[in-house]
LOLUMZA-703324 format. One record per atom (N, C-alpha, C, O): residue number from 0; residue in three letters; chain; atom name; x, y, z. Coordinates in steps of 0.001 Angstrom, whole numbers. Each point is the difference from the previous one (the first is absolute). Layout:
N
NODE   num   residu   chaine   atome      east     north        up
NODE   NUM      ala        A      CA         X         Y         Z
...
//
This chain:
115
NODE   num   residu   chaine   atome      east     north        up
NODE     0      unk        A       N     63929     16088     40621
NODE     0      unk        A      CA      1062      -230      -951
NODE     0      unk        A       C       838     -1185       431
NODE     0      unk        A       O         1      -327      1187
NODE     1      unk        A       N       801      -418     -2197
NODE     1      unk        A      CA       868     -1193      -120
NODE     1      unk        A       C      1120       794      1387
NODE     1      unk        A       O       264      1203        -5
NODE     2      unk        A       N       137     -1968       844
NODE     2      unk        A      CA      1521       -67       707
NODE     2      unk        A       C        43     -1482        81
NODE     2      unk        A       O      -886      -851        79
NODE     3      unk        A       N      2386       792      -129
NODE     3      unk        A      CA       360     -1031         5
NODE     3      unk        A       C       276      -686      2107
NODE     3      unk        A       O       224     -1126       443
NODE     4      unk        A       N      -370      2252       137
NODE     4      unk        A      CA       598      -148      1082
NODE     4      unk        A       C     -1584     -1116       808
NODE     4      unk        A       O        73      -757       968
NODE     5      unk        A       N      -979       993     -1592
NODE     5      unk        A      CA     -1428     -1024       350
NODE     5      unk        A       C      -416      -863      -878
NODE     5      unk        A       O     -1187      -194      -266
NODE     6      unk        A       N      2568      -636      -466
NODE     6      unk        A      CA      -258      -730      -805
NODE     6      unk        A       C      -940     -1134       349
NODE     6      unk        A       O       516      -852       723
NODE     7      unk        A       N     -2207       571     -1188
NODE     7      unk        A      CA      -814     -1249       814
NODE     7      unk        A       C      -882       478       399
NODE     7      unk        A       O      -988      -674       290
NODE     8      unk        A       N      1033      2413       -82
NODE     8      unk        A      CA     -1128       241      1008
NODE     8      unk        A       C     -1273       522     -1373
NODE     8      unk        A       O       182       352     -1166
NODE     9      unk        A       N     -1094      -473      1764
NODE     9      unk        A      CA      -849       617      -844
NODE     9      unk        A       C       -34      1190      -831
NODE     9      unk        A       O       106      1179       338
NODE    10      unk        A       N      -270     -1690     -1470
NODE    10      unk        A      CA       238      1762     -1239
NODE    10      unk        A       C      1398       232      -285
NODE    10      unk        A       O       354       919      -738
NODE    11      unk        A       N       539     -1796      1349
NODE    11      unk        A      CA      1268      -264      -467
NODE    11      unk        A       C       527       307     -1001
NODE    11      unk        A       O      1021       685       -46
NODE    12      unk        A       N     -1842     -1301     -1282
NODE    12      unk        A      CA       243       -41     -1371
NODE    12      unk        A       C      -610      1111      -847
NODE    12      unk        A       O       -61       -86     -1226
NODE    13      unk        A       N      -305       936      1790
NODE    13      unk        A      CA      -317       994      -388
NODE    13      unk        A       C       852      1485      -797
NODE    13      unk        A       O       574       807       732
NODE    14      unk        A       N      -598      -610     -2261
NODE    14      unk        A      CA       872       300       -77
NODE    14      unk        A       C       -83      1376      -474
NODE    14      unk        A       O      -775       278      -915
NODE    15      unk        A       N      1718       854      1618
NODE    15      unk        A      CA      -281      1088       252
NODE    15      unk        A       C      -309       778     -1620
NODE    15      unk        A       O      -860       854      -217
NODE    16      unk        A       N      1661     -1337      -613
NODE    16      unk        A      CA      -127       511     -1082
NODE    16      unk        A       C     -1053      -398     -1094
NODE    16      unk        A       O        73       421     -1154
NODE    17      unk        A       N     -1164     -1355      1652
NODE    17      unk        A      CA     -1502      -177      -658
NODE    17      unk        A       C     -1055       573      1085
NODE    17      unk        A       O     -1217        34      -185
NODE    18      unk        A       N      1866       394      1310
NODE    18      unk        A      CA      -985      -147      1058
NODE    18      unk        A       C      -913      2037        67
NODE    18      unk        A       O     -1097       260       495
NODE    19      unk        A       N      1993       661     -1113
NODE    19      unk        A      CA     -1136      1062       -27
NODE    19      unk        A       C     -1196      -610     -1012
NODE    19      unk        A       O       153      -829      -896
NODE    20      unk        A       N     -1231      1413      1264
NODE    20      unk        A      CA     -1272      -415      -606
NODE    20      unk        A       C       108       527     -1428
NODE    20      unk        A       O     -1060      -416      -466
NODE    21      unk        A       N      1749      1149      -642
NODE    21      unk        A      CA      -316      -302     -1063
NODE    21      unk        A       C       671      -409      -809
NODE    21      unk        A       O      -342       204     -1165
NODE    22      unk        A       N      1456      -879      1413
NODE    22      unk        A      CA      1135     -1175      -294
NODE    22      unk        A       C     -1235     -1452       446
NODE    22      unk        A       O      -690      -740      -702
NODE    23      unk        A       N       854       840      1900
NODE    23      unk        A      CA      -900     -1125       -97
NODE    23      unk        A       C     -1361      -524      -941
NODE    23      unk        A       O      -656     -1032      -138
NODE    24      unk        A       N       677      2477      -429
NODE    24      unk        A      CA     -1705       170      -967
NODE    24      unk        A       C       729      -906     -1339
NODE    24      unk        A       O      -128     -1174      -346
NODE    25      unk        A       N       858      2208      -153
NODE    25      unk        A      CA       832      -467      -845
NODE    25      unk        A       C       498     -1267      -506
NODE    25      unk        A       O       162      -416     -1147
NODE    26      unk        A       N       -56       150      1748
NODE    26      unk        A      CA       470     -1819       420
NODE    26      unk        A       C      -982      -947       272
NODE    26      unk        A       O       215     -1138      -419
NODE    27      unk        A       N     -1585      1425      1228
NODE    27      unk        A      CA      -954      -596      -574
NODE    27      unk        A       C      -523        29      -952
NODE    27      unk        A       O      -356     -1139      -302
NODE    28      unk        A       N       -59      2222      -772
NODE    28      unk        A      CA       259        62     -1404
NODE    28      unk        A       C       598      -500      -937
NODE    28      unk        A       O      -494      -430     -1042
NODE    29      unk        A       N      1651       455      1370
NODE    29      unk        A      CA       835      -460      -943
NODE    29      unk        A       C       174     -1662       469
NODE    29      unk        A       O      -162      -735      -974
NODE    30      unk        A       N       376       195      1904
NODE    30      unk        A      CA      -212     -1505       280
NODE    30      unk        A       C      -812      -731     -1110
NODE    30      unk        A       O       468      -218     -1118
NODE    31      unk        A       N     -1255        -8      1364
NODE    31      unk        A      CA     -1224     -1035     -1281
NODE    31      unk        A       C       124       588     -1653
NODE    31      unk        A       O      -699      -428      -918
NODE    32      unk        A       N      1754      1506       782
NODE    32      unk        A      CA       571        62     -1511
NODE    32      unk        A       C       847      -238       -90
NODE    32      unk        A       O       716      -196       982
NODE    33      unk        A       N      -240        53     -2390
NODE    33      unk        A      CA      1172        52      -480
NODE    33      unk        A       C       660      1335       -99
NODE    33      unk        A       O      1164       -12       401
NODE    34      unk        A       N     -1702      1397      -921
NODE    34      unk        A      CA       204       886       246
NODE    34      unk        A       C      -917      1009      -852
NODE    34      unk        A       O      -632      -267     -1022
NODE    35      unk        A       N       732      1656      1791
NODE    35      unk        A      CA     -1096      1075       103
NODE    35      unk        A       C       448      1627      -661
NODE    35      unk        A       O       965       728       236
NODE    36      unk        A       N     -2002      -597     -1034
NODE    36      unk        A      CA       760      1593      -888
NODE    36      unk        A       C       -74       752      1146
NODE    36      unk        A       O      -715      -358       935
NODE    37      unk        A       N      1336      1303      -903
NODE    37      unk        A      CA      -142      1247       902
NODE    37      unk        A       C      -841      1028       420
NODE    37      unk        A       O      -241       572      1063
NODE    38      unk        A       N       -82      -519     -2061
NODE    38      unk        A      CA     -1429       640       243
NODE    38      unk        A       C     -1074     -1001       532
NODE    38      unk        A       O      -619       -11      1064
NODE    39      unk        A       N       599      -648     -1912
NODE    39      unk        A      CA     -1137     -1274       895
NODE    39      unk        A       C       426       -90      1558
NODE    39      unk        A       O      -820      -256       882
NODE    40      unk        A       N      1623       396      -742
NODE    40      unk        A      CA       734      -598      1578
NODE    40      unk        A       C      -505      1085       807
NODE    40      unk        A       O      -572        22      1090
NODE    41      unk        A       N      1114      1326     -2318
NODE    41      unk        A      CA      -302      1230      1166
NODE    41      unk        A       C     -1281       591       191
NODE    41      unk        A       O      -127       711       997
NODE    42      unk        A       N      -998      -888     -1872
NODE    42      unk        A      CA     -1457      -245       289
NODE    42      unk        A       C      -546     -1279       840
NODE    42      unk        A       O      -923       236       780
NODE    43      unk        A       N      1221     -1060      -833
NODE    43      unk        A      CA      -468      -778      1179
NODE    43      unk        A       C       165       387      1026
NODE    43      unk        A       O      -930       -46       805
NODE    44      unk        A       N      2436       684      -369
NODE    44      unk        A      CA       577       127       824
NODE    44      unk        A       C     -1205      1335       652
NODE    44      unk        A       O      -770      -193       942
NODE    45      unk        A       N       855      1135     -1510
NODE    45      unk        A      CA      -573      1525       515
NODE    45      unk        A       C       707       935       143
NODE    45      unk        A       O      -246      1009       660
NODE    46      unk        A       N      1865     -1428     -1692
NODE    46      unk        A      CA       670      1118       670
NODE    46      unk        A       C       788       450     -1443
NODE    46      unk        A       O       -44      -558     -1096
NODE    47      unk        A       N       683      1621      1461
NODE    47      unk        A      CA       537       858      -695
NODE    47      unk        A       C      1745      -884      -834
NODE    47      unk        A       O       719      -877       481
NODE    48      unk        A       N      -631      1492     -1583
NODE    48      unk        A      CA      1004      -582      -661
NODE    48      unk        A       C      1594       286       932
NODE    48      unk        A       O       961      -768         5
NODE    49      unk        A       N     -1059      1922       630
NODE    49      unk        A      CA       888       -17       989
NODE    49      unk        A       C       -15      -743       595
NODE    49      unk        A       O       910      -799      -222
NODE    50      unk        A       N     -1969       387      1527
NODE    50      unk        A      CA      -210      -476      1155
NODE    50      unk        A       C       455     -1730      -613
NODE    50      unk        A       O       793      -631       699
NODE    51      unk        A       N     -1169       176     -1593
NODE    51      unk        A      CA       186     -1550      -704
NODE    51      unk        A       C      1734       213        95
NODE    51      unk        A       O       810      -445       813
NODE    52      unk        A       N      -639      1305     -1990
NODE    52      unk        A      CA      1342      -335        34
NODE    52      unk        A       C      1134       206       955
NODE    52      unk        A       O      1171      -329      -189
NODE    53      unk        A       N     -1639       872      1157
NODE    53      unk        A      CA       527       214      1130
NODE    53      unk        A       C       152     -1817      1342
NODE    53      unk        A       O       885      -558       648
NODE    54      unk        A       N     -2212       386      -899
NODE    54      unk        A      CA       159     -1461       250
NODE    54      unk        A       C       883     -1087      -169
NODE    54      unk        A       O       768      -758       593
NODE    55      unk        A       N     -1460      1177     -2172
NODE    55      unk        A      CA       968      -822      -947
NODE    55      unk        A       C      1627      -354      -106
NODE    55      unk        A       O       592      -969      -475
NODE    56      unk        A       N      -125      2215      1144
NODE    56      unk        A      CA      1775       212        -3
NODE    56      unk        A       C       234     -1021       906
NODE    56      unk        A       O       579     -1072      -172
NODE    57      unk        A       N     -1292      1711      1516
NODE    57      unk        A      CA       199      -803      1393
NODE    57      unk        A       C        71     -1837        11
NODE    57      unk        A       O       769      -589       760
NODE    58      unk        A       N     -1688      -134     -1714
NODE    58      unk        A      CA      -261     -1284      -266
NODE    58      unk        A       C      1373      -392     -1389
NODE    58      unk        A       O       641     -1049       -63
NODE    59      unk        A       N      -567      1774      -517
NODE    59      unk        A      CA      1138      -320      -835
NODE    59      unk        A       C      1401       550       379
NODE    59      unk        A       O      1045      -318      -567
NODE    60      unk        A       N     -1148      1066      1459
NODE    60      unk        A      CA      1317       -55       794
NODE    60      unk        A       C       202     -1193       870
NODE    60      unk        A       O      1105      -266       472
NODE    61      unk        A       N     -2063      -380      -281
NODE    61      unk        A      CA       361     -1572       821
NODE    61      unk        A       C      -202      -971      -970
NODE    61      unk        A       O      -138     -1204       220
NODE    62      unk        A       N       121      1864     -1506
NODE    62      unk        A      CA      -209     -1271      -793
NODE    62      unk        A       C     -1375     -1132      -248
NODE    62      unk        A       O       -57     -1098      -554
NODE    63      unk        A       N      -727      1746      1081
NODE    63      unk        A      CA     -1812      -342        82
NODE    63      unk        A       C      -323       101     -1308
NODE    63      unk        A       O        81     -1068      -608
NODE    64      unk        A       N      -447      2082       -68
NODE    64      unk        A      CA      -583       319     -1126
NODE    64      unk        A       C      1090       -58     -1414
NODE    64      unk        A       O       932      -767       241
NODE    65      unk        A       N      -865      1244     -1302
NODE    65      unk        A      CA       452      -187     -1251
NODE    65      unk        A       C     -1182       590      -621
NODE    65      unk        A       O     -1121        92       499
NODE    66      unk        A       N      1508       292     -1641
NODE    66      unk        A      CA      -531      1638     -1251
NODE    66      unk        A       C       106      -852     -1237
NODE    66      unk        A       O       844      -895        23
NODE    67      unk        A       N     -1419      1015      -858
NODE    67      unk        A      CA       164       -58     -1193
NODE    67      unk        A       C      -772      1065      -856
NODE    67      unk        A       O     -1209       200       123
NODE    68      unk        A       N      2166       579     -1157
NODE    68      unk        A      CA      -456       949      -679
NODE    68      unk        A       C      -142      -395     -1815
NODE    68      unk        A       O       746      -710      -675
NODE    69      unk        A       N     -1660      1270       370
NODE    69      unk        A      CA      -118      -189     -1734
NODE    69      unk        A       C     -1172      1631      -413
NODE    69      unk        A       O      -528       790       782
NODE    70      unk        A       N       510      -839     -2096
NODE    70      unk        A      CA      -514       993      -584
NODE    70      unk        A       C     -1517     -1616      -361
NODE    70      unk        A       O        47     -1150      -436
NODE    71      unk        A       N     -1232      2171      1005
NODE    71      unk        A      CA     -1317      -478       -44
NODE    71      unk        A       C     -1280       969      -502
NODE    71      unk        A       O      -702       605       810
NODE    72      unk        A       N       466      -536     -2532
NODE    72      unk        A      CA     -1041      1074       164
NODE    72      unk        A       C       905      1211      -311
NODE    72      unk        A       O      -323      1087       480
NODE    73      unk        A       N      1118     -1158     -1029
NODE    73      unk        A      CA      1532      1745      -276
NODE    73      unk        A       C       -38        94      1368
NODE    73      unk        A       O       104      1205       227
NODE    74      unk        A       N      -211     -1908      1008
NODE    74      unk        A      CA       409       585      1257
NODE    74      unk        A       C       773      -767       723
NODE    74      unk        A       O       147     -1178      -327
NODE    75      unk        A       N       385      1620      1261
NODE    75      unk        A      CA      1177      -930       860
NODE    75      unk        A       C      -921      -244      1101
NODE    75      unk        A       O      -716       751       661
NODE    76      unk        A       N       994     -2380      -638
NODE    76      unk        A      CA      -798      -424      1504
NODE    76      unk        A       C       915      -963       573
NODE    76      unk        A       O       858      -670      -575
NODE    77      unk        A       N     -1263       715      2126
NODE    77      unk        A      CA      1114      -830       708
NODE    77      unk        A       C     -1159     -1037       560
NODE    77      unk        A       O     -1169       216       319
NODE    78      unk        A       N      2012     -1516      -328
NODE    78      unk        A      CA     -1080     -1071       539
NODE    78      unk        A       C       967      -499      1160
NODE    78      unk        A       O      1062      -606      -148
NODE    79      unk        A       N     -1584       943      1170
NODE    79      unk        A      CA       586      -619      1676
NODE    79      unk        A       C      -827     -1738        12
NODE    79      unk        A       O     -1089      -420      -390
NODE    80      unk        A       N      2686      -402      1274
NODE    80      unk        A      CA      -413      -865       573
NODE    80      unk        A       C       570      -139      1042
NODE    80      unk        A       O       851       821       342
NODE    81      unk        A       N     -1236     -2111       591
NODE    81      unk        A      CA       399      -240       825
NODE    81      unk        A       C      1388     -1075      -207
NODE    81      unk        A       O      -357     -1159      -214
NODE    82      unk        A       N      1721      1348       242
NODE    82      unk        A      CA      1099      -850       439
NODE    82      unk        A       C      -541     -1431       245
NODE    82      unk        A       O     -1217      -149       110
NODE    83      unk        A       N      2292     -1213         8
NODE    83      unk        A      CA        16      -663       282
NODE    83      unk        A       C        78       347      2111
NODE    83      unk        A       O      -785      -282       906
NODE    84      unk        A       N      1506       660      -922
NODE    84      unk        A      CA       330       299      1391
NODE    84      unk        A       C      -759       909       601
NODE    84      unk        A       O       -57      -152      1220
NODE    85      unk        A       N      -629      1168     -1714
NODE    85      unk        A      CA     -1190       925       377
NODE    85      unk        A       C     -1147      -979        54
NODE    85      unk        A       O      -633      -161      1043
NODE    86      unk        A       N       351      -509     -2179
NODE    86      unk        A      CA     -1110     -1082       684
NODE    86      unk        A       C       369     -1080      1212
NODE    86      unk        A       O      -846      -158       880
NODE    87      unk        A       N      1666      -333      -838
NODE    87      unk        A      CA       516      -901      1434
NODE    87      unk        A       C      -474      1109      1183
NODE    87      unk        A       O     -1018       -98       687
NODE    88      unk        A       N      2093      1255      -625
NODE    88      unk        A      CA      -140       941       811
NODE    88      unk        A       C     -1469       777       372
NODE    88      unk        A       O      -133       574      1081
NODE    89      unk        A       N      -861      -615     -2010
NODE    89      unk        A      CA     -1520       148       462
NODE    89      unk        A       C      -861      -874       559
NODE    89      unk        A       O     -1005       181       687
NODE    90      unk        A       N      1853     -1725     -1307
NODE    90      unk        A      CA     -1208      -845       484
NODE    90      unk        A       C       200      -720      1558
NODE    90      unk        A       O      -738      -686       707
NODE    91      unk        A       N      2388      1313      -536
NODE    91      unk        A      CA       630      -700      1856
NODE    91      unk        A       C      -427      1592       381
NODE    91      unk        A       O      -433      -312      1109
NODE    92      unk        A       N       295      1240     -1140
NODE    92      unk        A      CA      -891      1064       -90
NODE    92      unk        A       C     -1417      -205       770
NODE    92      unk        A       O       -64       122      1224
NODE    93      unk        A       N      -715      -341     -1773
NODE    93      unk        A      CA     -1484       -21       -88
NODE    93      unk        A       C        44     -1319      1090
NODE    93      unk        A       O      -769       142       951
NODE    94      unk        A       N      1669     -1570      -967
NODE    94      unk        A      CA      -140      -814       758
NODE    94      unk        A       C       551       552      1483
NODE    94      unk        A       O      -601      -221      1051
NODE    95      unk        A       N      1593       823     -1129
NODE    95      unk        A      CA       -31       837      1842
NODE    95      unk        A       C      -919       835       181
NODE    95      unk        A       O      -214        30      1211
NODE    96      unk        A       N      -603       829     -1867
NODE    96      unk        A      CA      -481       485       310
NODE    96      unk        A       C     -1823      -592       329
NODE    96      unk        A       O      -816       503       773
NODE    97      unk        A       N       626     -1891     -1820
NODE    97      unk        A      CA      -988      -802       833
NODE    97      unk        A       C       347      -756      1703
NODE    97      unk        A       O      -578      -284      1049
NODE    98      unk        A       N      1901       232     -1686
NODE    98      unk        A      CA       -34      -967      1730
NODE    98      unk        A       C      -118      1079       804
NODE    98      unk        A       O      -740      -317       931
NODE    99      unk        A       N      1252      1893      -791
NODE    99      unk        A      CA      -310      1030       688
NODE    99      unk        A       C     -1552      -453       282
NODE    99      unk        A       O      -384      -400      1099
NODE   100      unk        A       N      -339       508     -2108
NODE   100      unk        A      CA     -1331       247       527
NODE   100      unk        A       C      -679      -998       387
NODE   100      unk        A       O     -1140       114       451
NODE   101      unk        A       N      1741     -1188      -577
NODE   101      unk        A      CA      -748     -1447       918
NODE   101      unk        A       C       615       298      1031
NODE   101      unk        A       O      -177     -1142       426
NODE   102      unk        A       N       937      1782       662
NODE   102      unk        A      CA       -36       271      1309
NODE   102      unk        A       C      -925       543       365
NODE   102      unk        A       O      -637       954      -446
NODE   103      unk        A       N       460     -2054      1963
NODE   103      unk        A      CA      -918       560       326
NODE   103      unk        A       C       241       993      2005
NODE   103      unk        A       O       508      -723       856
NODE   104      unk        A       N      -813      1872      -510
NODE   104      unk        A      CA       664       -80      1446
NODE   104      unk        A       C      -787      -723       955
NODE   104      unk        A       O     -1185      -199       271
NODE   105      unk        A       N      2290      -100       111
NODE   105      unk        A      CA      -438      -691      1468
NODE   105      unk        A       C       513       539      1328
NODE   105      unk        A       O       867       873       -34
NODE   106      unk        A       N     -1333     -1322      1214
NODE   106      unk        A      CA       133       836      1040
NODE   106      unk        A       C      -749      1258       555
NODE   106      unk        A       O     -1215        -2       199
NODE   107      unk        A       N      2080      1148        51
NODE   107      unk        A      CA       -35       839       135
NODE   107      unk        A       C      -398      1559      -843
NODE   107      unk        A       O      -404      1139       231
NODE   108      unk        A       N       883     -2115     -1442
NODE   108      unk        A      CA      -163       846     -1298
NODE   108      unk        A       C     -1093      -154      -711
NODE   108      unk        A       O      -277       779      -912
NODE   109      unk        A       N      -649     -2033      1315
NODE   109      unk        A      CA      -974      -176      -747
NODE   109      unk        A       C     -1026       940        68
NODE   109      unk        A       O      -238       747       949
NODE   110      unk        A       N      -409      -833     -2103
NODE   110      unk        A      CA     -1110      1267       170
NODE   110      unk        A       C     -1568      -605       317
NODE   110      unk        A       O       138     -1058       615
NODE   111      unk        A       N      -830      1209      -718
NODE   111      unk        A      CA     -1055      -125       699
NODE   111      unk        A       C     -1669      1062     -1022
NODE   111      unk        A       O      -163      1184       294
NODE   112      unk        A       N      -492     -1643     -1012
NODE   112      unk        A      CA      -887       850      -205
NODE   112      unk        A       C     -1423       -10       853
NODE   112      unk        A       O      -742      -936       296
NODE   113      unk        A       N       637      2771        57
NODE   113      unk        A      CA      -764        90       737
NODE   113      unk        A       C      -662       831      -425
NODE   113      unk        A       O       530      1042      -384
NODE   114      unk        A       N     -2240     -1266       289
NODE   114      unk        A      CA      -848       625      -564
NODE   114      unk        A       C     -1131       827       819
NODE   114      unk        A       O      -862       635      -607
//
């Protein structure tokens, strides 16, 4: 997770509130749209209309995501997107978490495969 107290060090930018794995799902999803019905979201996803919207609070309580509702078909559907600032926030996201994985250890820590 993001602290500020290792500002520089690797994974730095990492930010706690995209960083459980299905916020992060979410957000890769929703990235390359404009925005996604709910159900569509929550079948891709694999999960339950709870379990989504439960997500969902967490990312729009930081202001990540945004809802839009209309009557589609006599039914009410909500189409999620990603924020202006939820997309910034995924894509310095995904970039700490590549430079995470271009480390490589050295020393002591390095590993070694042995077959």
């Amino acid at each position: 997770m993001a602290s500020t107290d290792h500002a520089g060090a690797p994974g730095a930018g990492l930010d706690p509130v995209i960083h459980p794995l299905p916020r992060l799902r979410i957000c890769a999803l929703l990235d390359p749209v404009t925005e996604e019905e709910f159900g569509a979201l929550r079948d891709l996803l694999g999960v339950s209309d709870s379990a989504l919207s439960k997500q969902l609070a967490a990312l729009s309580d930081a202001e990540y995501t945004g809802q839009r509702r209309a009557i589609r078909g006599g039914r009410s559907r909500v189409w999620v997107r990603l924020t202006p600032r939820g997309r910034r926030a995924f894509r310095a996201h995904v970039a700490a978490l590549t430079e995470l994985a271009a480390i490589h250890p050295s020393g002591s820590a390095q590993r070694t495969n042995k077959e």
